[in-house]
C-alpha positions, -999 to 999 in steps of 0.1 A, spaced: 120 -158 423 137 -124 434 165 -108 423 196 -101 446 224 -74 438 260 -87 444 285 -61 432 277 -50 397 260 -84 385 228 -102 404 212 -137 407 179 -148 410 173 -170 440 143 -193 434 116 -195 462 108 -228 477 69 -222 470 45 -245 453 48 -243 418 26 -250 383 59 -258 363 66 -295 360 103 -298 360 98 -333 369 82 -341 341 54 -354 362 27 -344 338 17 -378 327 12 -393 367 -15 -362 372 -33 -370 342 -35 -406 351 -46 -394 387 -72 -373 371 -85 -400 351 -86 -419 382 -109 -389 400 -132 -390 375 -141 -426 366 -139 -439 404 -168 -450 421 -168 -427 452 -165 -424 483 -130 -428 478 -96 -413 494 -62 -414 469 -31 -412 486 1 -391 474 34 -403 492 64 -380 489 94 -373 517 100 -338 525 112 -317 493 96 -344 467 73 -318 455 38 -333 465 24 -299 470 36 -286 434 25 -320 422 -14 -317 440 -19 -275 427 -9 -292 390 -35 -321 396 -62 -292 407 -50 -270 379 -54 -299 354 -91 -310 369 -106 -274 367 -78 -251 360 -71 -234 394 -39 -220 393 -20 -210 425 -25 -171 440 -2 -151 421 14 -175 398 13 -173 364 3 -197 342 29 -226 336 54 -227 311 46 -262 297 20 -273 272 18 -307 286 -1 -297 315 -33 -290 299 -57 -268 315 -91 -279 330 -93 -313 315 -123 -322 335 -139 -288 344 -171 -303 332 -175 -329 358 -158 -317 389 -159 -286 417 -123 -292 438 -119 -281 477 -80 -271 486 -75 -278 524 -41 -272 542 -46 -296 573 -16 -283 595 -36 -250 594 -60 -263 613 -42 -288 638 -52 -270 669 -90 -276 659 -108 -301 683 -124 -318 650 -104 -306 619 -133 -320 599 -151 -290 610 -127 -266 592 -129 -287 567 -168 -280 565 -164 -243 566 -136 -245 538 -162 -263 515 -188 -237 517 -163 -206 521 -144 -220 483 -175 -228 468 -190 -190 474 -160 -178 458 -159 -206 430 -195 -195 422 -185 -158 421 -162 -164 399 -176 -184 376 -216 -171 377 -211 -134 388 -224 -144 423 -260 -151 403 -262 -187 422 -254 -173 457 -288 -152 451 -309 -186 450 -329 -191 483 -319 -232 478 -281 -226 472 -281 -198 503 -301 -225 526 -277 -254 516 -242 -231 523 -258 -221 553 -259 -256 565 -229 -266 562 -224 -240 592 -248 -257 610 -237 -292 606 -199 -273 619 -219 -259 647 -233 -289 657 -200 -310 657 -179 -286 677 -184 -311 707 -164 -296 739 -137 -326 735 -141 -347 702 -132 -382 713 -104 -401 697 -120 -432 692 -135 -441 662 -165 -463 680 -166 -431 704 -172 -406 673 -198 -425 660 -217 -429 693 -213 -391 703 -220 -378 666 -256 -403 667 -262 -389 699 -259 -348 688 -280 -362 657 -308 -373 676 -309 -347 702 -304 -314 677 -309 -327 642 -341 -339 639 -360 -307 639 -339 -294 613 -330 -322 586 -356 -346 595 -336 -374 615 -312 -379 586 -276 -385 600 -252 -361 594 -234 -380 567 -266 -390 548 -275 -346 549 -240 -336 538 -245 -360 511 -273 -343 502 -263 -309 504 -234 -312 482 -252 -332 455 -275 -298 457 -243 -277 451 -231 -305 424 -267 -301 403 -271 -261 406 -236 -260 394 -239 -267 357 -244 -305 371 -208 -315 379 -202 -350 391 -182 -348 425 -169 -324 451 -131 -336 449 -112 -326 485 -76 -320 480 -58 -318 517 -23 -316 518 6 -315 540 -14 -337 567 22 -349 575 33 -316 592 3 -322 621 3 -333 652 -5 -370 657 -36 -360 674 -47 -337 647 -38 -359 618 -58 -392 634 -85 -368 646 -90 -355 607 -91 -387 591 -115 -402 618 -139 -375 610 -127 -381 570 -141 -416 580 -173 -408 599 -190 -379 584 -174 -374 547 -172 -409 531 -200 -399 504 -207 -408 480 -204 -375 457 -169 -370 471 -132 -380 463 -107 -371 488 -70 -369 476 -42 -368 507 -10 -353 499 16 -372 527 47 -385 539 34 -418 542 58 -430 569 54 -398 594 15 -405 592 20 -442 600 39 -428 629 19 -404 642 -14 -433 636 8 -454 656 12 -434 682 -27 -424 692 -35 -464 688 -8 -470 716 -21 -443 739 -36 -460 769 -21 -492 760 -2 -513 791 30 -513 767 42 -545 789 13 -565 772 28 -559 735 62 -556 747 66 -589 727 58 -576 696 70 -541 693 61 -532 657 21 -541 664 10 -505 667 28 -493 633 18 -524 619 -23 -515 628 -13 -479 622 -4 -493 583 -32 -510 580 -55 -483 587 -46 -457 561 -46 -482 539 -79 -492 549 -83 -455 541 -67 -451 511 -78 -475 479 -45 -465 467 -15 -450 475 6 -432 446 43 -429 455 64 -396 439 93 -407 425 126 -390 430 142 -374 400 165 -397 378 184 -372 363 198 -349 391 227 -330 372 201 -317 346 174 -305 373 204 -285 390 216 -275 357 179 -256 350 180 -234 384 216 -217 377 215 -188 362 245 -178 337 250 -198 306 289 -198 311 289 -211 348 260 -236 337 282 -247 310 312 -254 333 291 -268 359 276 -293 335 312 -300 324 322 -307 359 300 -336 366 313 -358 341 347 -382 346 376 -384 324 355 -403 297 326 -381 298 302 -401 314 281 -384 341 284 -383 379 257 -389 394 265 -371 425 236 -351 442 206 -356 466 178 -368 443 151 -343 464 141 -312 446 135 -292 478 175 -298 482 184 -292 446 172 -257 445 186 -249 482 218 -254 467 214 -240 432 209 -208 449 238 -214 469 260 -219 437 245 -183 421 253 -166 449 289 -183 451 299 -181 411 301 -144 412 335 -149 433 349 -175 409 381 -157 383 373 -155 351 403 -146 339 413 -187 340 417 -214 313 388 -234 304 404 -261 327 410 -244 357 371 -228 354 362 -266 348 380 -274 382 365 -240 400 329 -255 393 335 -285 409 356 -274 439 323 -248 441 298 -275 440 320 -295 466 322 -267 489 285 -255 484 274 -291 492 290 -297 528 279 -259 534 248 -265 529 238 -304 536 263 -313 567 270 -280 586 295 -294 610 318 -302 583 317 -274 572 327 -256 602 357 -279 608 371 -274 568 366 -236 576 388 -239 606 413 -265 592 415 -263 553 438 -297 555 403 -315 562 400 -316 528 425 -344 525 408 -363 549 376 -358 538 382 -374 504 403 -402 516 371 -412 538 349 -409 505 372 -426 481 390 -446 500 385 -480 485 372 -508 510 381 -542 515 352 -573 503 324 -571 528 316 -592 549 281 -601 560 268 -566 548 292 -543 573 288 -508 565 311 -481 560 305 -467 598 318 -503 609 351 -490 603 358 -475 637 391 -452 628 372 -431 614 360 -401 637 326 -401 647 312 -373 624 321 -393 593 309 -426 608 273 -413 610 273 -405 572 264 -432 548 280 -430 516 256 -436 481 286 -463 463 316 -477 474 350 -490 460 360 -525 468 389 -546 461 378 -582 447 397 -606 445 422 -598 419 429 -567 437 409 -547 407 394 -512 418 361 -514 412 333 -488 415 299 -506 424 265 -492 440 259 -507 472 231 -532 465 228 -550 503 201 -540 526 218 -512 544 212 -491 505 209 -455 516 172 -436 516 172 -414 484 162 -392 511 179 -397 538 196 -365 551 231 -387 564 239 -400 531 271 -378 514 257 -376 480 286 -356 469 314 -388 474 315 -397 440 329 -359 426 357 -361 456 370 -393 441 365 -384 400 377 -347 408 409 -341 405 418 -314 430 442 -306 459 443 -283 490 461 -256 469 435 -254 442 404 -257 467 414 -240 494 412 -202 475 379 -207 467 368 -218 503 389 -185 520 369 -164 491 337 -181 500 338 -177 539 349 -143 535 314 -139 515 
């Protein structure tokens, strides 16, 4: 995090990078996953499913750092205890690969290749002094994973997994057998890195951590895990996939329809994402889902800096009785975008006000801070016409009559557009003895906990208890900004 000068105080703004600090208290999921590394039976492929902002990459550097104690470039240590360092250094060597890096590759499995043998040299430098990299065996076996890469850079890898296998036996026979004695290619790497494994204090397994294989192509994420498939399911290695599960269905979808005469499966439209599904599980003996955090107010609560605005801002999510509001997106990615927002914003907040009114400045900052940074258009239309306000909470707290048949808010068609598209995270509805009551919304049109449409903030607007003339300063001071 850096610090940023505003006026005579400053604020930290928190960076969005990976992290070894488990905020999320998900330090009991990586052991379990560790546990799960070591005792397998290989050749096996984990899965990690979180949507943009869950934190899978913090959540696959603590899983390295607790298998053999890598820490992330320039990061410290972490803070926690719980975490503990190189559990299982013993048993395991661990591979980081960032697969969007190396999208544009023809076969990402051969970067892959070259990442194995460029982190081992430096693994072995660090922890032998570079004495192993001297021995004539170790030097031979580095050198052919190179080869192997060499040998796989085919002009255009084809997509097919039958098509791979054919291609990869034919460059096998025609250039291999000279050098590795007519093993395949999978049989050699085996080989090679159970050499590595044995001259390296006799760890157990090579474990492959790729992430973000949800920000490639479709091309490039089918074309990785088809050379996952063909040439690295060994038995030496474990593979764990950090992933938006959903976009890689998609984009798995997507190459098995190429070619297809979409008139012949016209009559069942879901069958590619269906086969698509079915393949990474295929893939994957088990997929581990990231859960969002329960207790959103608290994660907030531990990125703003100044005790006093922290204190009001805690004060502010709670209703008359002093329950808690749960009113904020339940993505960490998010949380922090607008914690920073808020310490930047504070700083224009009067403190010369009753514990009250500062109460009531929190939460007409958080309210403001939210549609600024979560649904820009709505924004711009409170900046131009501060009576918005008024009909931006009627929309949100307006209570709604029984539903019928599962209707939706955006059924309602007097509302404009721009509010229609927004889905709101509970409702009010009037039973039958005409009784207010606050419920979640339990049908089947629930909102995604990360869905980017759903107005997270609707329950403050209706516990909050402010007008025009109280929020309308603060959003004049805060456009001004």
């Amino acid at each position: 995090m850096t610090g940023v000068e505003n006026g005579s105080q400053s604020y930290k703004h928190h960076s969005d990078h990976p992290t070894l600090n488990d905020k999320l208290n998900r330090y009991k999921s990586v052991q379990n996953k560790a546990r799960q590394i070591i005792h397998c039976k290989p050749p096996q492929v984990f899965g990690i499913h979180g949507d943009w902002g869950a934190g899978k990459t913090s959540y696959l550097h603590q899983l390295r750092y607790h298998l053999d104690g890598t820490v992330i470039d320039d990061e410290k240590e972490p803070e926690q205890e719980a975490l503990i360092k190189a559990a299982h250094k013993k048993d395991v060597i661990t591979v980081w690969f960032d697969a969007w890096r190396f999208q544009h590759e023809k076969a990402p499995v051969i970067a892959l290749l070259h990442e194995i043998r460029r982190q081992y040299e430096l693994w072995d430098k660090v922890k032998n002094s570079g004495r192993k990299l001297a021995d004539v065996t170790v030097r031979t076996v580095l050198n052919s994973f190179s080869d192997i890469a060499k040998l796989l850079s085919f002009e255009a890898i084809p997509l097919k997994a039958q098509d791979i296998q054919k291609t990869g036996e034919k460059w096998e026979k025609d250039n291999l057998e000279s050098k590795i004695g007519g093993e395949t290619i999978q049989e050699f790497l085996e080989k090679a890195i159970d050499t590595l494994l044995k001259t390296s204090r006799s760890k157990k397994r090579l474990v492959i951590i790729i992430d973000d294989l949800d920000r490639c192509s479709p091309t490039a994420a089918y074309r990785l895990l088809e050379g996952l498939k063909v040439y690295l399911s060994l038995k030496n290695c474990v593979f764990v996939i950090g992933m938006n599960q959903q976009i890689v269905i998609e984009a798995i979808a997507e190459k098995l329809s190429e070619g297809r005469d979409l008139d012949t499966i016209s009559h069942n439209i879901a069958a590619p994402a269906i086969r698509a599904e079915a393949y990474l599980e295929k893939m994957c003996s088990s997929i581990e889902r990231l859960n969002p955090p329960f207790d959103t107010n608290s994660l907030l609560s531990s990125w703003i800096e100044g005790s006093e605005f922290r204190q009001n801002l805690t004060l502010a999510f709670c209703d008359d009785g002093g329950n808690a509001i749960s009113c904020l997106p339940p993505n960490p990615r998010r949380l922090k975008a607008l914690a920073n927002l808020l310490n930047t914003w504070s700083l224009l907040l009067d403190d010369d006000k009753t514990q009250d009114e500062k109460i009531q400045g929190a939460q007409a900052l958080l309210l403001i801070a939210y549609v600024y940074q979560f649904h820009g258009e709505l924004f711009q239309r409170w900046s131009f016409t501060p009576s918005f306000y008024t009909q931006l909470k009627k929309w949100a707290t307006e209570p709604w009559p029984t539903p019928r048949g599962g209707e939706t808010r955006s059924d309602d068609s007097s509302w404009p557009p721009y509010l229609q598209i927004l889905e709101l995270p509970e409702k009010m509805t009037v039973g039958s003895s005409g009784d207010v009551t606050p419920s979640i919304e339990a049908l089947s049109n629930y909102p995604d906990p990360y869905s980017a449409n759903v107005f997270w903030i609707a329950p403050l607007l209706r516990y909050a208890d402010l007008n025009e003339d109280e929020i309308n300063p603060i959003l004049k001071a805060v456009a001004a900004s």
